[in-house]
C-alpha positions in Angstrom: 50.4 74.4 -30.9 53.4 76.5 -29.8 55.8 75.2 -26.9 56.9 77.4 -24.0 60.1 78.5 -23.9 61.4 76.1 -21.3 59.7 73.3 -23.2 61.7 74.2 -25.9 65.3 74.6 -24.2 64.6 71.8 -22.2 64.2 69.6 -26.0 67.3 71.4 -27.4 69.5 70.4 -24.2 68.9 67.3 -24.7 71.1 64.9 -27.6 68.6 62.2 -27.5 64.8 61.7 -27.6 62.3 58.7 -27.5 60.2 57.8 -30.1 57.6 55.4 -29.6 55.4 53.4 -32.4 52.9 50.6 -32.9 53.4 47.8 -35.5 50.7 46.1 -37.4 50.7 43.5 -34.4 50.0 46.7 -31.7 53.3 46.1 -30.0 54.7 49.2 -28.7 58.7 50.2 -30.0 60.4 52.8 -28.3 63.7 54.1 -29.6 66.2 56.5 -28.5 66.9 58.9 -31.3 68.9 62.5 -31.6 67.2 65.0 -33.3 66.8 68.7 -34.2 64.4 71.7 -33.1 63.8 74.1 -35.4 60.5 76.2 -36.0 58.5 75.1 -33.4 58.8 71.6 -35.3 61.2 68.4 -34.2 63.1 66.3 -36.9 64.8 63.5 -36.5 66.4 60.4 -39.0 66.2 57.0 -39.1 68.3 54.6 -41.5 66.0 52.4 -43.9 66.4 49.2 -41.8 65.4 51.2 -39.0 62.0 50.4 -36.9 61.0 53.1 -34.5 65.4 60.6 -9.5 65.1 64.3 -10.5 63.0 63.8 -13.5 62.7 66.6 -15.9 60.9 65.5 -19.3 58.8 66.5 -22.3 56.4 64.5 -24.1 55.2 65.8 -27.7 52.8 64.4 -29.5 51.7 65.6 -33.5 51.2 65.3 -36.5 54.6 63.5 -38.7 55.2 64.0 -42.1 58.1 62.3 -44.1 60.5 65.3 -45.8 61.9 65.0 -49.7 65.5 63.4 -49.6 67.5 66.5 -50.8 66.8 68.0 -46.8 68.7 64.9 -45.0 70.3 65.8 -42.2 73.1 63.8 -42.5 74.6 62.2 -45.7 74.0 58.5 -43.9 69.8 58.9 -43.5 67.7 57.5 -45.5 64.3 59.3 -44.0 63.9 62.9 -42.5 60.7 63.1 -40.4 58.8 66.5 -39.5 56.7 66.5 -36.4 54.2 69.2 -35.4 53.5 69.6 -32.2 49.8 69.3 -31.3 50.0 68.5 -27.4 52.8 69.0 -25.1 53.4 67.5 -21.9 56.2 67.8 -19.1 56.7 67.4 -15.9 59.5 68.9 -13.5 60.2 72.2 -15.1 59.2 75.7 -13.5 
């Protein structure tokens, strides 16, 4: 799935996104993260200790896939995660 082109600005305006996950116990975990948009796809890093009233916002969900060391971001992550986007939501963009 492609994103619009506001979608898509409104992502790389933005330092920090939310990323939300379930544990083996079904609690949700949301955690602010910064990232990068490139290709259509997001990326973002987490270290190895790591656990994952004008509103404008974007909510993208896909398909993650964990990317080989050697294209870290930064020298300081430990994991480099690749997300394509299967559905897109937002609300209060033209």
């Amino acid at each position: 799935m492609r994103m619009t082109k506001a979608t898509a600005r409104l992502i790389e305006r933005e330092r920090v996104c939310r990323v939300a996950t379930a544990g083996g116990r079904r609690m949700p975990h949301l955690v602010p993260v910064c990232k990068a948009l490139a290709g259509g796809k997001i990326y973002f890093a987490s270290g190895n200790d790591g656990r994952k009233a004008h509103l404008k916002g974007v909510m993208v969900q896909g398909r993650a896939r964990l990317i080989p060391r050697e294209a870290q971001l930064d020298a300081s992550d430990s994991v480099v995660v690749e997300v394509t986007p299967t559905r897109v939501f937002t609300w209060g963009l033209k």
